[in-house]
C-alpha positions in Angstrom: 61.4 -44.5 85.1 58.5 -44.3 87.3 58.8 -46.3 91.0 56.3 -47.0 93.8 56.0 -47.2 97.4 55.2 -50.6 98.4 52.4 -51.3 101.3 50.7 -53.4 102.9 47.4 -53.7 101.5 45.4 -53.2 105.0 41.8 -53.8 103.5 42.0 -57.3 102.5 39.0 -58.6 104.5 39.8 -61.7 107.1 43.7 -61.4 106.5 46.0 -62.6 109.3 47.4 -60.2 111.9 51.2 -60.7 112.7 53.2 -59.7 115.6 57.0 -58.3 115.3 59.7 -61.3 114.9 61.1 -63.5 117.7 63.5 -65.0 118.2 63.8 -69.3 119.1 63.4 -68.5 122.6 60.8 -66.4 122.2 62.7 -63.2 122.7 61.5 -60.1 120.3 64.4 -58.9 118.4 65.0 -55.2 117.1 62.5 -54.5 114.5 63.9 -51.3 113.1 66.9 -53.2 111.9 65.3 -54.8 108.7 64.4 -51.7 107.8 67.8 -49.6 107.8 68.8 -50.4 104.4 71.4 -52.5 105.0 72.4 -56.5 105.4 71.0 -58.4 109.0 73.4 -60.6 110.9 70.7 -62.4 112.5 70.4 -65.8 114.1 67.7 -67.9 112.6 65.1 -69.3 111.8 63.0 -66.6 113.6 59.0 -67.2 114.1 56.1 -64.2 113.3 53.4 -64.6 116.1 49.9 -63.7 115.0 48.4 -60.9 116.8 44.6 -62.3 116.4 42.9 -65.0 115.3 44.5 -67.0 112.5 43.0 -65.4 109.1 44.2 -65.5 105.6 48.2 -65.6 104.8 49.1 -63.1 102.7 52.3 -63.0 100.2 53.5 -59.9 101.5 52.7 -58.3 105.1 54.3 -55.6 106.7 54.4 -57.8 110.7 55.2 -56.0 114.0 57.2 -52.8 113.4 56.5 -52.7 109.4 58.8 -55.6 109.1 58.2 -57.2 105.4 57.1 -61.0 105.3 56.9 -62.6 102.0 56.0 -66.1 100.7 58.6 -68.7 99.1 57.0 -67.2 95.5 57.1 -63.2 96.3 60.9 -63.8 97.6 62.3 -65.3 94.3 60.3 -62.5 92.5 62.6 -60.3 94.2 65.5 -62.3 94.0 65.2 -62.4 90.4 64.4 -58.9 89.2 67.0 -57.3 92.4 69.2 -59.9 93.5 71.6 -56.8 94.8 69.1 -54.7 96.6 67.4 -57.1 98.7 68.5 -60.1 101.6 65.8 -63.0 102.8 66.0 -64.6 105.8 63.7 -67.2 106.8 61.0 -67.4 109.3 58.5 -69.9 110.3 54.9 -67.8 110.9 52.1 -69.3 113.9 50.2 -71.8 112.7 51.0 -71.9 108.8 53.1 -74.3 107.4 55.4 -73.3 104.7 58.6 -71.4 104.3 58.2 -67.3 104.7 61.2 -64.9 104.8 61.6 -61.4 105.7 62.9 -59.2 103.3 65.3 -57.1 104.3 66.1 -54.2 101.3 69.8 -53.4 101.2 70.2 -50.2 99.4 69.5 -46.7 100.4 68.9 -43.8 97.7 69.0 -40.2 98.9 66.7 -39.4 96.2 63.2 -37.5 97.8 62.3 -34.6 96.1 61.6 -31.9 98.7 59.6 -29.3 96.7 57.3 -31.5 94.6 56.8 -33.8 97.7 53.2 -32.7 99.4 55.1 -31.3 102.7 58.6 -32.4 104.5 59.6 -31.8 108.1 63.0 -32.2 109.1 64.1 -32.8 113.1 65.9 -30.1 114.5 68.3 -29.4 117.4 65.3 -28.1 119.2 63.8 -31.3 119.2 66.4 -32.8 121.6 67.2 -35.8 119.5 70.7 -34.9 117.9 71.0 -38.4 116.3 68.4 -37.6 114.1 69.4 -34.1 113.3 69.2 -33.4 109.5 67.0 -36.1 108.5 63.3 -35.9 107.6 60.9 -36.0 110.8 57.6 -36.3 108.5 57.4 -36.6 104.9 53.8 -36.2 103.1 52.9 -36.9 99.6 56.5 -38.4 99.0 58.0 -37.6 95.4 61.2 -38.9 94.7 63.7 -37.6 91.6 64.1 -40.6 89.6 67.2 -39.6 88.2 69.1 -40.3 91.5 68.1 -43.5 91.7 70.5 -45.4 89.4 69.9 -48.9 88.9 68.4 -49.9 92.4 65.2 -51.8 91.7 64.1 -51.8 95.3 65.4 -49.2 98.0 64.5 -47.3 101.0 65.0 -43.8 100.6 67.9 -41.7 102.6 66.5 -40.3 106.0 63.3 -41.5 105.8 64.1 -45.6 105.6 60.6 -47.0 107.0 59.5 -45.7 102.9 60.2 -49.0 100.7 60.6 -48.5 97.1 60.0 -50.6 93.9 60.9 -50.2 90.3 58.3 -50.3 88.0 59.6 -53.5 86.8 59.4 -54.9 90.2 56.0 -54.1 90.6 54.8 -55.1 87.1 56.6 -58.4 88.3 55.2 -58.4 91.3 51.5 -57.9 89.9 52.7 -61.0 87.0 52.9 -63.3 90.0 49.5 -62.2 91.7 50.9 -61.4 94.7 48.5 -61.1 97.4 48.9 -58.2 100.2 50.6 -55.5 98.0 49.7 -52.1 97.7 51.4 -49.6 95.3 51.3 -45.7 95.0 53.7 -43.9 93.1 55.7 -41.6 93.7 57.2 -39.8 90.7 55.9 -37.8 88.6 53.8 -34.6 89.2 52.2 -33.9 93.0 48.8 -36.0 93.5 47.5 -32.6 94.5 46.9 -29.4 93.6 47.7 -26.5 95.5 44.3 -25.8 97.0 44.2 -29.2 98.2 48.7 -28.9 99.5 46.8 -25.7 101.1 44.0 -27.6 102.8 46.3 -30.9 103.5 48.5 -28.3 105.6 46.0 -26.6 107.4 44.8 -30.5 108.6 48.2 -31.6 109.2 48.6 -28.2 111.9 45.2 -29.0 113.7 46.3 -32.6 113.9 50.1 -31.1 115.6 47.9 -29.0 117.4 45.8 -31.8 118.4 48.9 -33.5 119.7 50.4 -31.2 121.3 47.8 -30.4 123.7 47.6 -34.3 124.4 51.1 -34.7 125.1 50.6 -31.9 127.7 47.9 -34.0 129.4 49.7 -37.0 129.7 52.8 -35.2 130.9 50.7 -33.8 134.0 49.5 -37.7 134.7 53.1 -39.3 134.9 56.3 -39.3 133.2 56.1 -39.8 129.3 58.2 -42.7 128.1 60.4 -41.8 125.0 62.0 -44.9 124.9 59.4 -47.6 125.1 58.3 -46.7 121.4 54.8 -48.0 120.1 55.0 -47.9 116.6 52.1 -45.9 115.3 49.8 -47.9 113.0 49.1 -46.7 109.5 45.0 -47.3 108.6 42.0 -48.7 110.3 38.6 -47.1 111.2 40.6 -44.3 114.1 39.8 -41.0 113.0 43.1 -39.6 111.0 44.1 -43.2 109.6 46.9 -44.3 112.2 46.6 -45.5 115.2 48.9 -44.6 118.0 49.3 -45.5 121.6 51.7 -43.7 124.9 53.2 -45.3 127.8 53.0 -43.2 131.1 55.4 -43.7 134.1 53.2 -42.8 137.6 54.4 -43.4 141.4 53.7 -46.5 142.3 55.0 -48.3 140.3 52.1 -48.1 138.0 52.3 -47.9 133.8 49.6 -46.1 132.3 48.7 -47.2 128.8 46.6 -44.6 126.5 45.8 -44.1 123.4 46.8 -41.0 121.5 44.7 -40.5 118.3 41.2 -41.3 118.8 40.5 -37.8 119.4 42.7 -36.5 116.1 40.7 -34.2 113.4 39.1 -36.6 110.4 41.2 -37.5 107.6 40.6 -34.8 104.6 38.0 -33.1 106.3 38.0 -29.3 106.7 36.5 -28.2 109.8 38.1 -28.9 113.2 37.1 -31.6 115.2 37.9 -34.1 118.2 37.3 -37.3 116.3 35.3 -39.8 118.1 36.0 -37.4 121.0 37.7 -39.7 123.3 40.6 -41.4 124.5 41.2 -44.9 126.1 43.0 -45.3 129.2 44.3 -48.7 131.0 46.6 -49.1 133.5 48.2 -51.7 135.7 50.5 -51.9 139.0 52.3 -54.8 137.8 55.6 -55.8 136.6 56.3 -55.2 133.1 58.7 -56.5 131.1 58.2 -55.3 127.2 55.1 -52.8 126.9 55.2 -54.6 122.8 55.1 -57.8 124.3 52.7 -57.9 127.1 49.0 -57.8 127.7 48.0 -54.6 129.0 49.1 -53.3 125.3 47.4 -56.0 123.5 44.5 -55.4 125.3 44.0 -52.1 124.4 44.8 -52.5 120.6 41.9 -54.6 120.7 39.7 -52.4 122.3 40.4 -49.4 121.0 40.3 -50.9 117.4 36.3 -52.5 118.5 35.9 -48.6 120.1 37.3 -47.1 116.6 34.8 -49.6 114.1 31.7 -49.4 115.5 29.5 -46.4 116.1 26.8 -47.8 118.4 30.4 -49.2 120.7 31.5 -45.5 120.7 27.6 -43.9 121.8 27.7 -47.2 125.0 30.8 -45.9 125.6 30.0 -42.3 125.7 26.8 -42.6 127.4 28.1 -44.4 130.7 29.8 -47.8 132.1 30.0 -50.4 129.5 31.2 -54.0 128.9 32.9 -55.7 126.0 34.9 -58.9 124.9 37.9 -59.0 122.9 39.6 -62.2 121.5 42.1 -63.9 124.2 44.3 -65.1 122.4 47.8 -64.6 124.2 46.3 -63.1 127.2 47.1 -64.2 131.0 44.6 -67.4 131.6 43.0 -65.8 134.5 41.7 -63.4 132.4 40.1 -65.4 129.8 36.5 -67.2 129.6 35.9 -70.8 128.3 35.0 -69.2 125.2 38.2 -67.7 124.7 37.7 -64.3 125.1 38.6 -61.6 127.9 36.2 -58.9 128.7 37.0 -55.1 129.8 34.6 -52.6 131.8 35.3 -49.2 130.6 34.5 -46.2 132.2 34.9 -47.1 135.7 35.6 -43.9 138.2 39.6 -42.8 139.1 40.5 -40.8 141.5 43.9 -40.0 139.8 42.8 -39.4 136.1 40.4 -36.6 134.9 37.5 -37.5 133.3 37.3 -35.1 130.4 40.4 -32.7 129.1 40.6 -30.3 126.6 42.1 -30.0 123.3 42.2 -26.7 120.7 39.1 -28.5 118.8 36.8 -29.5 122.0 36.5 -31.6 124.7 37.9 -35.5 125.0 36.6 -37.7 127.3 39.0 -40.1 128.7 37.3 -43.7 129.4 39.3 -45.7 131.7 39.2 -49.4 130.2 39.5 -52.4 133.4 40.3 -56.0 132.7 37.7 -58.3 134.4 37.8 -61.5 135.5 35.3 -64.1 134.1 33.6 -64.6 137.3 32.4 -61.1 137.1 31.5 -61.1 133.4 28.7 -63.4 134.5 27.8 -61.4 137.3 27.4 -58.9 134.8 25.8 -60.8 132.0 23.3 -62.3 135.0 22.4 -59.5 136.8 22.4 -56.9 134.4 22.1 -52.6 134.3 22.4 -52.6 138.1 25.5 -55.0 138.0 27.6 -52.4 136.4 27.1 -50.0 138.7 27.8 -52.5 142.0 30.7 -53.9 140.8 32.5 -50.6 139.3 31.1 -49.4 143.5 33.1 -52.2 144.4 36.2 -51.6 142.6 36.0 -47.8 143.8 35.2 -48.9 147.1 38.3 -51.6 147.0 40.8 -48.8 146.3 41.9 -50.5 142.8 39.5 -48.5 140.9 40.4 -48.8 137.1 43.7 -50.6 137.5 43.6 -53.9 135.7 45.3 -56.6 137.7 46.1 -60.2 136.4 46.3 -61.3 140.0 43.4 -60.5 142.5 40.8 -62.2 143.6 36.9 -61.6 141.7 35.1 -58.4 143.5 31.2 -60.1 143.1 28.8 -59.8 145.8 29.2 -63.2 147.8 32.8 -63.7 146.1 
């Protein structure tokens, strides 16, 4: 038997963008449980939020958190070739009519195969999480033994559950009905690799901890690192090692710094060390809080650091000095958005509490503070041009609020 992971396929061109399941008053619930292996006792209908935009439905999306969304179709697909392995519970998604469910897989298979899998890491006591003790940390190249896998036709494998599996069957069904957003890659049979290439993989994979490492050390010297407010890290996209990660930062104040944490990682499958784009994106705010997933400041700087990670001639503005862009506003506070529906950031205004540049085992990162504007001094900008950037980031220096982003204050424009 041969079986397949069973992705999201992240390169479909205008596809919609959707946000982790709520509940009917608008409350997000736990993401990680529909993807435990086992049944949800949920309250529904739930809705799916999209992120950006409205863009093309897809039969099968991993939303939020990797949840799986399917259509009416994709579900009875499933509910015909597995009726045993998998659970569907309804949800109504923003702004498209028609009945989608999440699919929740019920069964869980100890079944990887540690030595023909690329590389497997598994957490430690060291790590200071004894919950997770025993189970894998990081699995690359995942190879399963198909002979432990019985008669499940769709599973997530033991210790390493975000992985959803799919029979051959299920997939050749799945390809029968043309279902739209799936992604296979199997994951039986011999390695993908060789061993020169396991060799080089590994060597990447330790300047990429490296890389880490040295980054968690920097934030830890700006604030307290928050373990518990987990941002899921984003598989794909234009950032440099294909995932795209983000920290939350505790200072005094009351303030929450929001970075991003990959932008400077080595390039995917390439052999000689590097800092990526050779920066990092920085945004922070003094004001309550209450989900980092749910509010602005976070969406904010998704949206900039994906326009930062997809475009060249964005990354050499940013590098070079102060620069403005706009981003979409949808689900952003109405102060902070134009009448063209878009909010616009200044990045690389000056901080007196962050360093400019830091250093990593591979080179130096620049870290670009990103500030939320309010329209009234987007036009100031977009009227008064070169010179206007460096007044109004004076202003903000001058002010005291530097490069915090605030949803109330009052527009800092000459004559304002």
């Amino acid at each position: 038997m041969r079986y397949f992971e069973l992705n999201d396929d992240v390169e479909i061109p205008g596809r919609w963008d959707l946000g982790s399941p709520r509940n009917q008053q608008g409350e997000e619930v736990d993401p990680w449980q529909f993807s435990s292996g086992s049944p949800v006792d949920i309250e529904s209908p739930l809705k799916v939020p999209l992120r950006a935009g409205d863009g093309r439905a897809l039969d099968f999306t991993e939303a939020g958190v990797g949840t799986p969304i399917v259509s009416t179709r994709i579900g009875a697909v499933f509910e015909e070739v597995a009726p045993k392995d998998v659970q569907l519970i309804p949800v109504e998604v923003e702004a498209h009519p028609g009945q989608f469910y999440i699919l929740v897989c019920t069964r869980v298979v100890k079944c990887i195969d540690d030595e023909a899998s690329e590389e497997v890491q598994y957490w430690t006591p060291e790590d200071g999480m004894p919950e997770k003790v025993g189970t894998y940390s990081s699995v690359f190249g995942m190879r399963i033994d198909p002979a432990k896998v019985g008669n499940a036709q769709v599973f997530r494998p033991w210790g390493w559950t975000g992985a959803l599996i799919v029979s051959e069957e299920l997939k050749d069904a799945l390809e029968r009905a043309g279902a739209v957003g799936v992604r296979f890659t199997e994951v039986t049979g011999p390695s993908a690799i060789n061993q020169e290439e396991r060799a080089r993989d590994q060597k990447w994979r330790e300047r990429l901890r490296q890389a880490e490492t040295a980054r968690e050390e920097v934030w830890s010297t700006l604030g307290k690192l928050d373990e518990e407010a987990i941002v899921p890290i984003v598989v794909g996209g234009a950032w440099p090692a294909r995932r795209q990660v983000w920290r939350v930062i505790h200072r005094s104040g009351g303030r929450r710094l929001l970075v991003t944490d990959g932008l400077s990682d080595p390039f995917w499958g390439k052999n000689e060390p590097s800092v990526g784009f050779g920066l990092e994106l920085a945004l922070e705010t003094d004001e309550p809080q209450d989900d980092v997933m749910g509010d602005w400041p976070l969406l904010l700087l998704e949206r900039v650091g994906d326009e930062v990670a997809e475009h060249e001639r964005v990354r050499e503005r940013v590098m070079a000095g102060l620069f403005s862009m706009e981003v979409s506003g949808k689900d952003m506070p109405r102060s902070l958005v134009t009448e063209e529906g878009r909010v616009a950031v200044l990045l690389g205004v000056a901080s007196s509490s962050l360093p400019m540049d830091f250093a990593i085992p591979s080179g130096e990162v620049r870290l670009v503070t990103v500030k939320a504007l309010r329209p009234a001094e987007l036009a100031y900008l977009m009227e008064h041009g070169k010179q206007a950037y460096v007044e109004l980031a004076r202003r903000f220096v001058e002010s005291g609020e530097e490069h915090l982003s605030r949803v109330r204050r009052r527009p800092l424009i000459p004559g304002s």
